[in-house]
C-alpha positions as CSV (number, residue, x, y, z in Angstrom):
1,X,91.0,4.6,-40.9
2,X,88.0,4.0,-43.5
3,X,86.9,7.8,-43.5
4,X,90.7,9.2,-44.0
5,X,90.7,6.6,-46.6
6,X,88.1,7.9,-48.0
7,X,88.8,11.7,-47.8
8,X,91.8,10.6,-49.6
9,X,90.3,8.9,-52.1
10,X,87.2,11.4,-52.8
11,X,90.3,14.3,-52.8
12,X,92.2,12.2,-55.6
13,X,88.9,11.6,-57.3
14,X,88.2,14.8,-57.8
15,X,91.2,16.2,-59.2
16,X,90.2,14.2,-62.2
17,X,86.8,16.2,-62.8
18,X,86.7,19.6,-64.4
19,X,85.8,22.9,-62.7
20,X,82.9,24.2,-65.0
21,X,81.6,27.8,-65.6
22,X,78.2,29.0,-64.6
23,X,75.1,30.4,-66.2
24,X,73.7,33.6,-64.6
25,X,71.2,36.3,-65.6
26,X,71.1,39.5,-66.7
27,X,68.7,42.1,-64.3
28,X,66.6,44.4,-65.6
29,X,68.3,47.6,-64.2
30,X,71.4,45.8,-65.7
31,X,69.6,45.3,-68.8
32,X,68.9,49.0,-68.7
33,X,72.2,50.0,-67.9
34,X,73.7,48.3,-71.1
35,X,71.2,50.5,-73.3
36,X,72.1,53.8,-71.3
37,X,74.5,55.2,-73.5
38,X,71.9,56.6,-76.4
39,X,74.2,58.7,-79.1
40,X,73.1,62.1,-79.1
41,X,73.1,62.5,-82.8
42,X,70.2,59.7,-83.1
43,X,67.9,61.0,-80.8
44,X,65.0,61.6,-82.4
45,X,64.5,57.9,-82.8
46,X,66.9,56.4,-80.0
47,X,65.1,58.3,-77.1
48,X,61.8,56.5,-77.6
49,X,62.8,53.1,-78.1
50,X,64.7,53.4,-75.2
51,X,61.7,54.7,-73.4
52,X,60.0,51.4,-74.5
53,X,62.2,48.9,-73.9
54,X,62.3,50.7,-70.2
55,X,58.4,50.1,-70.0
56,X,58.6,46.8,-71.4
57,X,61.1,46.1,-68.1
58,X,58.7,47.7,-65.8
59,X,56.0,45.2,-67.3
60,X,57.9,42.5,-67.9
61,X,56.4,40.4,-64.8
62,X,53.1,41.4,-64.0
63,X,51.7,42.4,-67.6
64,X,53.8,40.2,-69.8
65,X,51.4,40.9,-73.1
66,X,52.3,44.9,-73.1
67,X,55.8,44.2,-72.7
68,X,56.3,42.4,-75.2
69,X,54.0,45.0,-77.1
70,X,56.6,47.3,-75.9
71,X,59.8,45.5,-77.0
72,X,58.4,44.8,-80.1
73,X,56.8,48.4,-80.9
74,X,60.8,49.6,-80.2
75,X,61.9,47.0,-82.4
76,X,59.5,47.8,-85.3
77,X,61.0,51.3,-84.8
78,X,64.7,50.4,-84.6
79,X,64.5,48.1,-87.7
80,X,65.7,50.9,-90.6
81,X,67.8,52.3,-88.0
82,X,69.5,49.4,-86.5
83,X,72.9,49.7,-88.6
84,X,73.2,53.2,-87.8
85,X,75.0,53.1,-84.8
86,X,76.4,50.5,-82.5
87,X,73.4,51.4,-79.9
88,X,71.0,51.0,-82.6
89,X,72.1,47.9,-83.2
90,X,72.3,46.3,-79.5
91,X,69.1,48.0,-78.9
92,X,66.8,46.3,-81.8
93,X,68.4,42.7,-80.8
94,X,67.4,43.5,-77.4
95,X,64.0,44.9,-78.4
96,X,63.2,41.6,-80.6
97,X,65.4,39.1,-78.5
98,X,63.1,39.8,-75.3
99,X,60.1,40.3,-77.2
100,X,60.5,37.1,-79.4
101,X,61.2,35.5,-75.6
102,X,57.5,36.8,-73.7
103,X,55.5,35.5,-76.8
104,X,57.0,31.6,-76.6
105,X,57.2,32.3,-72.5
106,X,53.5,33.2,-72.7
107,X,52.2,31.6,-75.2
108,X,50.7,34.4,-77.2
109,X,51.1,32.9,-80.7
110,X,48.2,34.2,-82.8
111,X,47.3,36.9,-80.7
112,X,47.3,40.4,-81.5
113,X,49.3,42.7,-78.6
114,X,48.3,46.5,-78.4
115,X,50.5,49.5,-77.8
116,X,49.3,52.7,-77.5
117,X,51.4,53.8,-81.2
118,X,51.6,49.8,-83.0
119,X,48.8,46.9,-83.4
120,X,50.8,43.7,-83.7
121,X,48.8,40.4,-84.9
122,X,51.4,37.6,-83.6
123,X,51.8,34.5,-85.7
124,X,50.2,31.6,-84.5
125,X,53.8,29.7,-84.5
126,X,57.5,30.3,-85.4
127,X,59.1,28.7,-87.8
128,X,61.9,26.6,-86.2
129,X,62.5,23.6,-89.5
130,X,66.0,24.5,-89.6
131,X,66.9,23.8,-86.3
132,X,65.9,20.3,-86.9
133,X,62.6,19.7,-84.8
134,X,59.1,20.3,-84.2
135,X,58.7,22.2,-81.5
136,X,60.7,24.7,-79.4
137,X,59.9,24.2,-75.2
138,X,62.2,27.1,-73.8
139,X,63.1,30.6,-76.1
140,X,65.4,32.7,-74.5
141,X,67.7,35.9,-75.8
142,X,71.1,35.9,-75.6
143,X,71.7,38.9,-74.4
144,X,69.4,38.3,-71.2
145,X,73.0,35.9,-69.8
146,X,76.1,36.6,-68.6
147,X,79.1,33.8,-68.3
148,X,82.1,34.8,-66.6
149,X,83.5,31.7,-66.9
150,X,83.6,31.6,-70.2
151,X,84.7,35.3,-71.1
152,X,85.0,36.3,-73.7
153,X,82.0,34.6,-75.6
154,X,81.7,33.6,-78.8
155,X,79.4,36.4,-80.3
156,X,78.8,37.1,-84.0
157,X,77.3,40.4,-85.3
158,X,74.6,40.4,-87.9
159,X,71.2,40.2,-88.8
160,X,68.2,39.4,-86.5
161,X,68.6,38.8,-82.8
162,X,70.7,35.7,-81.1
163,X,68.4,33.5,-79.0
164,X,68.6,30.1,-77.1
165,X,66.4,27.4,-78.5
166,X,65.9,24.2,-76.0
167,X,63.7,21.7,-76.8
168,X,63.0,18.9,-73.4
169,X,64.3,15.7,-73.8
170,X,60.5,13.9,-73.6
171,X,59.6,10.4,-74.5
172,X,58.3,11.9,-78.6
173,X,61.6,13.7,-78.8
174,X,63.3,11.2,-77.6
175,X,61.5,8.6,-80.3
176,X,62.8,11.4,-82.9
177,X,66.3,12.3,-81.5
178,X,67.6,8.5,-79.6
179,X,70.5,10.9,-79.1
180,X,69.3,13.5,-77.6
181,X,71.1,14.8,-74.4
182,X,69.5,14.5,-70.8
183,X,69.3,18.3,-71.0
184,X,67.6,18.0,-74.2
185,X,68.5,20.1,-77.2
186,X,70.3,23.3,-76.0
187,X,71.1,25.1,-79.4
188,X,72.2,28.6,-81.0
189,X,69.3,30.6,-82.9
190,X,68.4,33.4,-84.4
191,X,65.1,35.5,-84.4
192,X,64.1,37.3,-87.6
193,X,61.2,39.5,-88.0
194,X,59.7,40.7,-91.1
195,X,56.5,43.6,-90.6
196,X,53.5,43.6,-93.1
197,X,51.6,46.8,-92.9
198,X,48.0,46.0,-93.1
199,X,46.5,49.4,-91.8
200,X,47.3,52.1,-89.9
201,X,49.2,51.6,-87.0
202,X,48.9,48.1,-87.8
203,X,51.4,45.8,-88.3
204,X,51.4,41.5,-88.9
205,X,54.7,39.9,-87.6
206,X,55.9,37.0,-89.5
207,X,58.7,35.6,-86.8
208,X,61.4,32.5,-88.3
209,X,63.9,30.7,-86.1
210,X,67.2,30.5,-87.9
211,X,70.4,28.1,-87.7
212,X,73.4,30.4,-87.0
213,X,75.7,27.5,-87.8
214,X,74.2,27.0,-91.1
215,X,74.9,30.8,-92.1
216,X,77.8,32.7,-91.3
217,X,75.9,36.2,-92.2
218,X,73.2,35.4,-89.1
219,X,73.7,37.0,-85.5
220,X,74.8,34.6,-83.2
221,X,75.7,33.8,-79.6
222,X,77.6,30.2,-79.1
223,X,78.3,30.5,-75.7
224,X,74.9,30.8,-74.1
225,X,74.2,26.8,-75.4
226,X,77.3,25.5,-73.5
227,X,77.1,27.5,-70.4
228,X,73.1,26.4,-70.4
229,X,73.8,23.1,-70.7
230,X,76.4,22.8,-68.4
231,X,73.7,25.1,-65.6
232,X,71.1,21.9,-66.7
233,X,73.9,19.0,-65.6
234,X,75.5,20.6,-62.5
235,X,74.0,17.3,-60.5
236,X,75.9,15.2,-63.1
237,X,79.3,16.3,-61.0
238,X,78.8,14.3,-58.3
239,X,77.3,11.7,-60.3
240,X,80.3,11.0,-61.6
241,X,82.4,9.9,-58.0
242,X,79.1,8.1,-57.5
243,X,79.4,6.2,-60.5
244,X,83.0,4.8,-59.4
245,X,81.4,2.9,-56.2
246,X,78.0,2.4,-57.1
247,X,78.1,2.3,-61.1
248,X,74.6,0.6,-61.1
249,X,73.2,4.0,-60.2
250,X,74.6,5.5,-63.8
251,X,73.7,2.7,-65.7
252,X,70.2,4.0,-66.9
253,X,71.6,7.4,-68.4
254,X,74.7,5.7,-70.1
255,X,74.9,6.3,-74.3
256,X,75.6,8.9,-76.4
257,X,74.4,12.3,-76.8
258,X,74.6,15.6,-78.5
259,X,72.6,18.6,-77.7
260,X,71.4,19.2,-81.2
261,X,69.3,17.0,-84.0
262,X,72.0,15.1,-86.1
263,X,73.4,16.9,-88.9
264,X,74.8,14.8,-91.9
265,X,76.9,17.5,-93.2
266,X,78.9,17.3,-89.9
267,X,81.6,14.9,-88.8
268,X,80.8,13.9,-85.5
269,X,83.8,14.2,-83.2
270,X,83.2,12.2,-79.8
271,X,84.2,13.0,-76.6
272,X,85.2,10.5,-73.5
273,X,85.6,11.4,-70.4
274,X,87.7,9.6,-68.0
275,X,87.4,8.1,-64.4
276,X,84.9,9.3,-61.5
277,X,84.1,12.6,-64.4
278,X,81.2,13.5,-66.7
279,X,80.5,14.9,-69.9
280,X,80.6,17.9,-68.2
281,X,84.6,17.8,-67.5
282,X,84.8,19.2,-71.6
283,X,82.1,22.0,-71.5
284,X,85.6,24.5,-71.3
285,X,87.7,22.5,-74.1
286,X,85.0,22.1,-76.1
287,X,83.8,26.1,-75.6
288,X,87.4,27.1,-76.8
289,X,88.0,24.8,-79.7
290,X,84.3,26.2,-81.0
291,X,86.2,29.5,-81.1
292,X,87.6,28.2,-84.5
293,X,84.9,29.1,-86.6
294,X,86.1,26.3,-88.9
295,X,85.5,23.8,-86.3
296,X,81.6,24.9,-85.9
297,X,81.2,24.2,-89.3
298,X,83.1,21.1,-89.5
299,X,82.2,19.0,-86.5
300,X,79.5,18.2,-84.8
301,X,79.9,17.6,-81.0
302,X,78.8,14.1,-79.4
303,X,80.0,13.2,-75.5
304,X,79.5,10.1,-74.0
305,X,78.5,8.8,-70.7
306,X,79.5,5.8,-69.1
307,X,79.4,4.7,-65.1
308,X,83.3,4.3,-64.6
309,X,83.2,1.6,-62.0
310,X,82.0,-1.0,-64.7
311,X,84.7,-2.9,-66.0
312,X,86.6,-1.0,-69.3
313,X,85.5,-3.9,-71.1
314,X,82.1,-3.6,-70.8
315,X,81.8,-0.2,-70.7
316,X,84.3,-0.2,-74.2
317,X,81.2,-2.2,-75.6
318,X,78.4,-0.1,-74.9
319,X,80.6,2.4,-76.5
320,X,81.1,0.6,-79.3
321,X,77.3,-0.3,-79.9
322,X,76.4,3.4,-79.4
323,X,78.6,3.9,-82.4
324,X,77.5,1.6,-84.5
325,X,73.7,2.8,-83.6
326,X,75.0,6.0,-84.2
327,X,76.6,5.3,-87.8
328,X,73.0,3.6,-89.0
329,X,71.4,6.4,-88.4
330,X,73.9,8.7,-90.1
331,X,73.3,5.9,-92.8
332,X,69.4,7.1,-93.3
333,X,70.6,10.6,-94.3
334,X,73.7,10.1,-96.4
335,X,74.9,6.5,-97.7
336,X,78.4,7.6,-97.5
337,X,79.3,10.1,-94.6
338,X,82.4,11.4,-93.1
339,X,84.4,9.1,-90.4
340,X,84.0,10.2,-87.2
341,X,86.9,11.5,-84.8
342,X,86.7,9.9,-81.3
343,X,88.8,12.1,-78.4
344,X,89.5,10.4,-74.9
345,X,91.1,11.3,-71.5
346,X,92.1,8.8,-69.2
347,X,90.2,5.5,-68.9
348,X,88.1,7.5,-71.9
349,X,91.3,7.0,-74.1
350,X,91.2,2.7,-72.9
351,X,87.8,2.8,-74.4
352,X,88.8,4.6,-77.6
353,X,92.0,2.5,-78.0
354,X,89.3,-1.1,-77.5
355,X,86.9,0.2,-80.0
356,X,90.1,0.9,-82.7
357,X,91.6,-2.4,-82.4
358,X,91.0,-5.3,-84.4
359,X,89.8,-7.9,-81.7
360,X,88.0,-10.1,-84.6
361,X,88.4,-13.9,-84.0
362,X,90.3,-13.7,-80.5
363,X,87.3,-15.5,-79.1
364,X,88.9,-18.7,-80.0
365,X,92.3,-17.3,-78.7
366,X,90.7,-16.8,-74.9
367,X,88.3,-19.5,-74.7
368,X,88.5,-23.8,-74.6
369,X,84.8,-24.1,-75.8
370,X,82.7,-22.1,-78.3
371,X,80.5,-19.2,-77.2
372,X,77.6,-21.0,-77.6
373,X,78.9,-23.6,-74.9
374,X,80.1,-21.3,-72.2
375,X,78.7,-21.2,-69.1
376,X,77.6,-17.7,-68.7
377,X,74.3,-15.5,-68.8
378,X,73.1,-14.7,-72.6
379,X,74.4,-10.9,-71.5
380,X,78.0,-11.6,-70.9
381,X,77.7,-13.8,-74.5
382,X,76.3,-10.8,-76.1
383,X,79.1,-8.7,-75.2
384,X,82.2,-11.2,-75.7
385,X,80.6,-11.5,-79.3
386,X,80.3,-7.5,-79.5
387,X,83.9,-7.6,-78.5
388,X,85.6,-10.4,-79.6
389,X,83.9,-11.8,-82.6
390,X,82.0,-9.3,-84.4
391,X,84.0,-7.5,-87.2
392,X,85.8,-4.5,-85.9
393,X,84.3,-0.8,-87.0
394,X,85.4,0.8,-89.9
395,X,84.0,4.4,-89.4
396,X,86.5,5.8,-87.5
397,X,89.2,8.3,-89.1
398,X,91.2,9.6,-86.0
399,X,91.6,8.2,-82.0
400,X,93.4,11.2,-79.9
401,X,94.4,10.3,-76.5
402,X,95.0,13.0,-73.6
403,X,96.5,11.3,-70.4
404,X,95.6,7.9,-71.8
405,X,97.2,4.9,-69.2
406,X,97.9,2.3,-71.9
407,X,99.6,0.3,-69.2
408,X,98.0,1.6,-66.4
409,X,98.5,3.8,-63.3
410,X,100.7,3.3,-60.1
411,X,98.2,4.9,-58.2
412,X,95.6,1.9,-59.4
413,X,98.3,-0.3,-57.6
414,X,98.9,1.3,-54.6
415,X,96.8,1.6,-51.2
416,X,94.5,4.0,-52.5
417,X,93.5,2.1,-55.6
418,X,92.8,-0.7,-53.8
419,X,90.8,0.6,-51.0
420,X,89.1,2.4,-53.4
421,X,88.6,-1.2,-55.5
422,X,87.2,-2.3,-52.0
423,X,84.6,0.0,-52.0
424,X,83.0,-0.7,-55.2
425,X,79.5,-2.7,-55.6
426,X,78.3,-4.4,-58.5
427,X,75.4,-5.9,-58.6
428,X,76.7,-9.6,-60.1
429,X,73.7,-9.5,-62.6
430,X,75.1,-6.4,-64.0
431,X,78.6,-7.2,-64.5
432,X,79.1,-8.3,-68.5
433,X,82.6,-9.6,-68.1
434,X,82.8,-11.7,-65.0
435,X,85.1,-14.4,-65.7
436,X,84.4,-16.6,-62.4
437,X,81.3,-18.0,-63.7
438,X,83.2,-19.7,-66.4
439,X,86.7,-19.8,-65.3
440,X,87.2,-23.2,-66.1
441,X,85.9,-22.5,-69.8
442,X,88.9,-20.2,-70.5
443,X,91.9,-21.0,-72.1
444,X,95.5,-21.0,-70.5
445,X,96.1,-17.7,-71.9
446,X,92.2,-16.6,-71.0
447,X,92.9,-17.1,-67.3
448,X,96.2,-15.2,-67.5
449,X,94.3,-12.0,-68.2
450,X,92.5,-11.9,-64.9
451,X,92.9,-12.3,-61.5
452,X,89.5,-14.5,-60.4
453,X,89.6,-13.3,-56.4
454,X,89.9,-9.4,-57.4
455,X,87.2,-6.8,-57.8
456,X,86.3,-6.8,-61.6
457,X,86.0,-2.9,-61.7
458,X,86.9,0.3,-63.5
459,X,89.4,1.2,-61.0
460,X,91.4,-2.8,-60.7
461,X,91.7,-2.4,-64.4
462,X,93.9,0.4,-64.3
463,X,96.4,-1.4,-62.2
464,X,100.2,-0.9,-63.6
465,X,101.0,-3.4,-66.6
466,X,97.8,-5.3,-66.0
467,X,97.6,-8.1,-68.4
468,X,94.2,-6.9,-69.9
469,X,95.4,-3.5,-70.5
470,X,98.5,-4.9,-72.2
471,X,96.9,-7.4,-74.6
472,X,94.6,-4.6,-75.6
473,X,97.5,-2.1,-76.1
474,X,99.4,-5.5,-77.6
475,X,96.1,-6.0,-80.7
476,X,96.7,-4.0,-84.1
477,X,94.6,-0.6,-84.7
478,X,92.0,-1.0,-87.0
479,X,92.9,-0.3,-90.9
480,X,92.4,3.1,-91.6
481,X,92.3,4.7,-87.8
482,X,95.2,7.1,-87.0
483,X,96.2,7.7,-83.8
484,X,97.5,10.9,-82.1
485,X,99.0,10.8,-78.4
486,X,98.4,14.2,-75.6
487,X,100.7,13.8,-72.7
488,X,101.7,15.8,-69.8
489,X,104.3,16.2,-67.8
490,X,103.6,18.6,-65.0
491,X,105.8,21.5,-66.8
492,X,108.8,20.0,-64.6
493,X,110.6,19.1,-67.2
494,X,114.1,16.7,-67.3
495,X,114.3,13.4,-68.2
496,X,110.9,12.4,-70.3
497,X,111.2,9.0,-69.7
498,X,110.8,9.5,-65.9
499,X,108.1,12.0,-66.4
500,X,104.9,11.9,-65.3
501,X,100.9,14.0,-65.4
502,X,100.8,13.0,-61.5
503,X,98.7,10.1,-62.0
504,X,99.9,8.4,-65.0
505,X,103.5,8.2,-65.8
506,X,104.7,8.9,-69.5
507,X,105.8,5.6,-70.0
508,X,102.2,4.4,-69.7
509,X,101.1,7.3,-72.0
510,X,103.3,6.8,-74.9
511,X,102.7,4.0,-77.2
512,X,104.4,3.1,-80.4
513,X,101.9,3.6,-83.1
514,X,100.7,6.8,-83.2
515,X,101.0,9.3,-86.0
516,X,102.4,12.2,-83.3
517,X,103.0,12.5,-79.7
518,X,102.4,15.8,-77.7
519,X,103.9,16.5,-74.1
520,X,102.4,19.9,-72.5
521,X,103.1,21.1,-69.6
522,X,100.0,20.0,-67.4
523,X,98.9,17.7,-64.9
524,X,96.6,14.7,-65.5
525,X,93.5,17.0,-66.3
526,X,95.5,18.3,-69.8
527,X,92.1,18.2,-71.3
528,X,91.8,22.1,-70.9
529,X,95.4,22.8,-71.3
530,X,95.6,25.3,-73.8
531,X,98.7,23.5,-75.7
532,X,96.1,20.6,-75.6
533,X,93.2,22.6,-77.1
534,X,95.7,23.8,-79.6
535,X,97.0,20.3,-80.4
536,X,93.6,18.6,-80.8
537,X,92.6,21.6,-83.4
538,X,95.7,21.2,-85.6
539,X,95.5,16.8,-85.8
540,X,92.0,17.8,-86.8
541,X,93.4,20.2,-89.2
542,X,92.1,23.4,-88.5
């Protein structure tokens, strides 16, 4: 019975996480194959760059310095063609993209590369200040990736070349950037070359790193970043089912992240993923809300990861505390930034709706004796005060729920919630709301919130009308937070009241204070609806 139980369970489970695109590469015959179609009328300078860049592919592995003397030689030819023609064009990215790539791959910064027609003394760095850190690990051109899953891709024409700037998420970095994604920093760049004559055949390259998101004149890929990071994370699927029955195994990797430096022009927007999924499950939303140009140069993209087997409680706290680290150091740039936007599906949405009520003073509401006198570990005081007696955070502009169970889910009630409860292990000295250990220390109305002999876990908490869920739905928002509500109802249609995503029924969705409610026709994983996209862009007002 156990292993049907838990083919059912794992099968349930994984309806909830998101089906994500792939990264793959582009060949070098297919490289070719793109550049092919030469315009006759532009011969006389078309024909030989071609003939380079078809060298520099025949190099490219076992003589990577004269390849990238090639690309670069056709790209110091192409240069006062390059707006001639469409080929022109494709063909000096190409040519500098890929030769831009071999000198970081290689390392040949400072060194002078030889082609039989061009001398070219390399720089001894690239300039890469505007992407916001020191030091670039991984370089790679745009045009060398192709991701089907994410067709079309979100491509801008203009100067330089597009290129794919990662910097590894190591100990420094991570001393610079406490945000930093496990992936590191996976951004959108672009490669501009200026030549210096200094003698004949001679040429000094002066290479610079630009922001595309900073200019809207710069070439630009903003695909390649997403599709990179999401090729980076793949093991972070599976982490998530993991993390419902063994959340101790998450625990480590939990906060906040972005995969670029903080920018204090931007209003970060915060996404939270829901039961037994990732960060991952909103690589495809995420991709087609950055279609709107406006929304790239509005908002700045932060995801957070939590182990959903913890109790919402607790892992509403961490969230909370990874905000409020966040805001401080938005603080050391700009004494007055922009709110931020947080965006949640599922249990995500219980941990936005905890961090946007007012839960100031209730302490004293749940408990007979002070916080100082309870019997509990200084960890589970530390997060009762985080959560029940510090002031509530006033940095948050907008709270959008998609598929949110206010009041809970059937399916947390029935058999499969509660084997699945059965199978989840918590280490007691990791559990920051256990009420058994002071039981006796909680008020009438304390002990009414919990059941003692029941798993404390992510999935009990999501029973139907559990009393937790309802005194948090049942606390006033926070002054200045709006809410906005993202349901779905399976496009069956009929009665709404009786309607339902297939895990969570409207009724549980829909609450009573929100500025708008949205029903599309989706099942539970409405994240990647497009009537959801749609909806999220126009609260935001784009």
């Amino acid at each position: 019975m156990k292993p049907l139980c838990a083919i059912a369970i794992s099968a349930c489970l994984i309806a909830l996480t998101s089906c994500v695109p792939s990264l793959t590469k582009v060949t070098a015959n297919q490289a070719n194959e793109q550049l092919a179609a030469m315009p006759k009328k532009d011969w006389h300078y078309s024909k030989s760059a071609r003939s380079k860049i078809r060298k520099a592919y025949q190099s490219y592995t076992f003589r990577p310095e004269y390849a990238a003397a090639c690309f670069l030689t056709a790209a110091h030819d192409l240069e006062p063609h390059r707006s001639r023609s469409e080929w022109a064009y494709r063909a000096y990215q190409h040519a500098l993209g890929m030769g831009t790539e071999l000198i970081n791959k290689h390392q040949l910064w400072g060194q002078t590369i030889e082609h039989p027609e061009l001398s070219i003394a390399l720089p001894k760095t690239v300039d890469c200040h505007e992407l916001g850190v020191h030091k670039i690990d991984e370089l790679h051109f745009s045009g060398r990736f192709a991701t089907p899953g994410m067709d079309p891709a979100i491509e801008r024409k203009g100067p330089g070349a597009p290129m794919l700037a990662t910097t590894y998420a190591s100990a420094q970095s991570l001393d610079r950037h406490p945000f930093m994604s496990m992936a590191g920093y996976i951004q959108s760049a672009t490669a501009l070359a200026d030549w210096h004559p200094v003698g004949e055949s001679q040429v000094r390259l002066t290479l610079e790193l630009r922001n595309p998101k900073k200019s809207s004149q710069l070439a630009a890929n903003f695909t390649d970043p997403v599709a990179f990071y999401d090729m980076k994370t793949k093991s972070l699927i599976t982490s998530g089912l993991q993390n419902v029955w063994r959340p101790n195994n998450g625990l480590s990797q939990m906060g906040l992240y972005n995969t670029a430096p903080i920018d204090p022009k931007k209003t970060p927007i915060v996404f939270i993923h829901g039961l037994a999924a990732t960060p991952n499950l909103w690589l495809k939303p995420v991709h087609a809300m950055m279609r709107n140009p406006e929304f790239r140069k509005k908002y700045q993209i932060y995801v957070f990861y939590y182990p959903t087997g913890f109790p919402i409680s607790q892992n509403a706290n961490h969230l909370k505390q990874e905000l409020i680290k966040l805001q401080k150091a938005r603080l050391t740039y700009n004494n007055k930034p922009e709110k931020m936007v947080l965006v949640g599906h599922s249990m995500g949405g219980l941990l936005t709706s905890v961090v946007t009520r007012d839960f100031e003073g209730e302490f004293e509401r749940l408990s007979r004796v002070s916080i100082e006198e309870l019997k509990a570990t200084e960890k589970v005081k530390e997060t009762l005060q985080g959560l029940v007696r510090e002031a509530p955070i006033d940095f948050i502009d907008k709270a959008i729920f998609l598929g949110t169970p206010h009041k809970g889910s059937p399916y947390a009630s029935n058999w499969i919630g509660r084997v699945s409860s059965h199978f989840v292990r918590i280490p007691k000295s990791l559990l920051e709301i256990d009420p058994s250990s002071y039981k006796h220390d909680l008020s009438q109305f304390g002990q009414s919130l919990w059941d003692i002999d029941q798993n404390l876990d992510g999935i009990y908490s999501l029973e139907l009308n559990h009393p937790v869920l309802l005194y948090i739905e049942s606390r006033p928002k926070i002054d200045g937070v709006t809410y906005y509500s993202i349901i779905g109802d399976r496009g069956w249609g009929g009665d709404l009241e009786k309607s339902s995503d297939g895990l969570v029924p409207y009724t549980s969705s829909s609450i009573n204070n929100d500025e708008s409610e949205c029903v599309v026709p989706s099942w539970h994983n409405l994240q990647k609806h497009p009537d959801a996209i749609a909806e999220v862009l126009k609260i935001l007002e784009l």
